[in-house]
C-alpha positions in Angstrom: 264.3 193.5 0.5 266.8 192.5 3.5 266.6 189.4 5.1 264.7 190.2 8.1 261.9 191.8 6.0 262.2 188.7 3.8 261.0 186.6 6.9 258.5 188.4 8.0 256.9 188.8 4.6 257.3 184.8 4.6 256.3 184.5 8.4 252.7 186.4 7.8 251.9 184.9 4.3 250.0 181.7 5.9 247.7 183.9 7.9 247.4 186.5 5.1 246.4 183.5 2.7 244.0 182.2 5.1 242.8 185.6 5.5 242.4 186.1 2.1 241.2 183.0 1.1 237.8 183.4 3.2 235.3 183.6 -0.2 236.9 180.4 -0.8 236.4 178.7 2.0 232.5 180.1 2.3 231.8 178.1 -0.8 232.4 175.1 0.7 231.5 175.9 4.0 228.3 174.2 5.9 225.8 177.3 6.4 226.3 177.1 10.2 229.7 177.5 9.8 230.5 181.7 9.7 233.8 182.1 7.3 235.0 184.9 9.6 235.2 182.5 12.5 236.9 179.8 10.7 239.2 181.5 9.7 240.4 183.4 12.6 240.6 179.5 14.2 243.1 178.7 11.1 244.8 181.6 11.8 245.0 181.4 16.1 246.6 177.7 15.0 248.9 178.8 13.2 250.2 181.7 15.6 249.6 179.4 18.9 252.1 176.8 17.0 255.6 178.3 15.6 256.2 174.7 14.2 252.9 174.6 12.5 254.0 177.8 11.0 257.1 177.2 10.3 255.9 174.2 8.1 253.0 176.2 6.2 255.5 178.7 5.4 257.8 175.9 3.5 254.3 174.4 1.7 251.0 176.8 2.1 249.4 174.1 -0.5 249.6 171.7 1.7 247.9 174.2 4.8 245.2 175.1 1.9 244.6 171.8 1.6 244.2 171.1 4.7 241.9 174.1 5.6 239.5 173.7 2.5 239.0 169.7 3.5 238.2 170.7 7.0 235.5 173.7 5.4 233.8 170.7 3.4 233.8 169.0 6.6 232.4 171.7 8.8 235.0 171.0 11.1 236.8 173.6 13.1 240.5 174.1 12.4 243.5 173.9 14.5 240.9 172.2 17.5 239.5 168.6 18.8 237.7 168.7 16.0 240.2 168.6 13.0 243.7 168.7 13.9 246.4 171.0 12.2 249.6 168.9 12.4 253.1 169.9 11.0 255.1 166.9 9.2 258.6 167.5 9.0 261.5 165.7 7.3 262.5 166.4 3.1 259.1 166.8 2.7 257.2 169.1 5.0 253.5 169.3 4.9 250.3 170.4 6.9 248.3 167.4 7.6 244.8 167.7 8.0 243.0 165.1 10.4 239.7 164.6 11.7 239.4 164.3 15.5 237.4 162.4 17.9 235.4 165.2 18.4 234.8 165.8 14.9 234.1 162.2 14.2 231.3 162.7 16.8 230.1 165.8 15.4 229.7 164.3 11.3 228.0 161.5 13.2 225.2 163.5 14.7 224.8 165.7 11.7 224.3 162.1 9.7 221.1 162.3 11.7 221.1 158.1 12.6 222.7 158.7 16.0 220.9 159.8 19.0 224.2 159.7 21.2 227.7 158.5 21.2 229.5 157.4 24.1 233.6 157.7 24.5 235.3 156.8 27.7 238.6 156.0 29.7 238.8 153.0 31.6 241.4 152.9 34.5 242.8 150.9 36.9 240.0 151.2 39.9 237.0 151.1 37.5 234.8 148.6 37.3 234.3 147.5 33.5 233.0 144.3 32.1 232.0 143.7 28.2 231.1 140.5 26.3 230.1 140.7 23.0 226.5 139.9 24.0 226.1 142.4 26.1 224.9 145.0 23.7 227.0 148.0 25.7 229.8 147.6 28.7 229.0 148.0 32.4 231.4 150.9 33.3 231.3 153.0 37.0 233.9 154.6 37.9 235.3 156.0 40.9 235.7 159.9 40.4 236.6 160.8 43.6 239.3 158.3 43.9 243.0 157.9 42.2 241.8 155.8 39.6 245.3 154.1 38.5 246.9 154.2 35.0 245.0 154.1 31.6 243.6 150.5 30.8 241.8 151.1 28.1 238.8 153.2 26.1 235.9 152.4 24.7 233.2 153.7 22.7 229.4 153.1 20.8 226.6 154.8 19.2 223.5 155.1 20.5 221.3 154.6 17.4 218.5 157.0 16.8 215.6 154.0 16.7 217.0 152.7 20.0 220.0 149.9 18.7 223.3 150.4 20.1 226.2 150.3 17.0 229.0 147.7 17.6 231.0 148.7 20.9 234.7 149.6 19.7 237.1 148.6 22.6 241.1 149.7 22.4 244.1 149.1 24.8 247.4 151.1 25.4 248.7 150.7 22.3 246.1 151.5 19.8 245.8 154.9 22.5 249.3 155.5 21.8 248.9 155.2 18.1 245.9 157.4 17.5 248.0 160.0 19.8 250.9 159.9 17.4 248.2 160.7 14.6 247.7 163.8 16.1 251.1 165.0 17.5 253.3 166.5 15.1 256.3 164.3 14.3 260.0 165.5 14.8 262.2 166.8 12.0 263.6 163.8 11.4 
């Protein structure tokens, strides 16, 4: 086998396992959740992302991993809801992790939520929260520049009418949860 025919054998083998792995992933998939589609999600990750690729072809463990935690989950792969992200450095890897959107999602299917609410809060919004206020008071202006980022917030609204504890983050917990997501340099 040349080199160039080495690579692409190495360059398809993520997409062919995935492919290949689908009876797998139907046994722990959620009965909603069609095999077929998940993985052809997995797959447009990994072709939408060279660097994503690139580390599944140096540790396809680590992307199986990945893929059969998000099937238990009934998360979609390589979207909001469950995150694909390459790690780089002497040790690359596929890390799997939950989104926002999937947090929301495996809240609703626990059954004790009726709603959840996430927002920004900017500049020219009007926000107020105290702790005894059960929920914040939040109207902004869409049709206006809004300013920079403040803030976000976010709370369930419980099935039997309570409202869970109102989580409440600035700049730098934004930036962090970001950097969760984003794959990291080579480094």
């Amino acid at each position: 086998m040349t080199a160039t025919s080495d690579v692409a054998v190495r360059r398809t083998a993520p997409t062919a396992l995935v492919e290949q792995s689908m009876d797998e992933f139907a046994k722990v998939l959620p009965s909603h959740v069609r095999p077929e589609v998940f993985a052809r999600l997995a797959v447009g990750a990994l072709r939408r992302d060279p660097n994503l690729m690139r580390v599944a072809e140096q540790n396809l463990p680590s992307l199986m991993h990945a893929l059969l935690d998000a099937a238990r989950l009934g998360l979609e792969p390589g979207t909001s809801e469950y995150y694909l992200t390459p790690r780089g450095g002497k040790n690359p890897a596929v890390l799997g992790v939950v989104g926002y959107q999937g947090e929301v999602e495996l809240i609703y299917r626990a059954g004790a939520v009726s709603s959840v609410k996430a927002e920004v809060v900017h500049e020219g919004d009007v926000f107020e929260f105290d702790p005894s206020m059960g929920r914040p008071v939040h109207r902004p202006d869409w049709f206006s520049d809004r300013g920079s980022v403040l803030g976000a917030y976010a709370y369930a609204e419980m099935a039997g009418g309570g409202v869970s504890k109102v989580v409440i983050i600035g700049p730098a917990e934004i930036a962090r949860a970001m950097a969760a997501v984003l794959p990291q340099s080579d480094s």
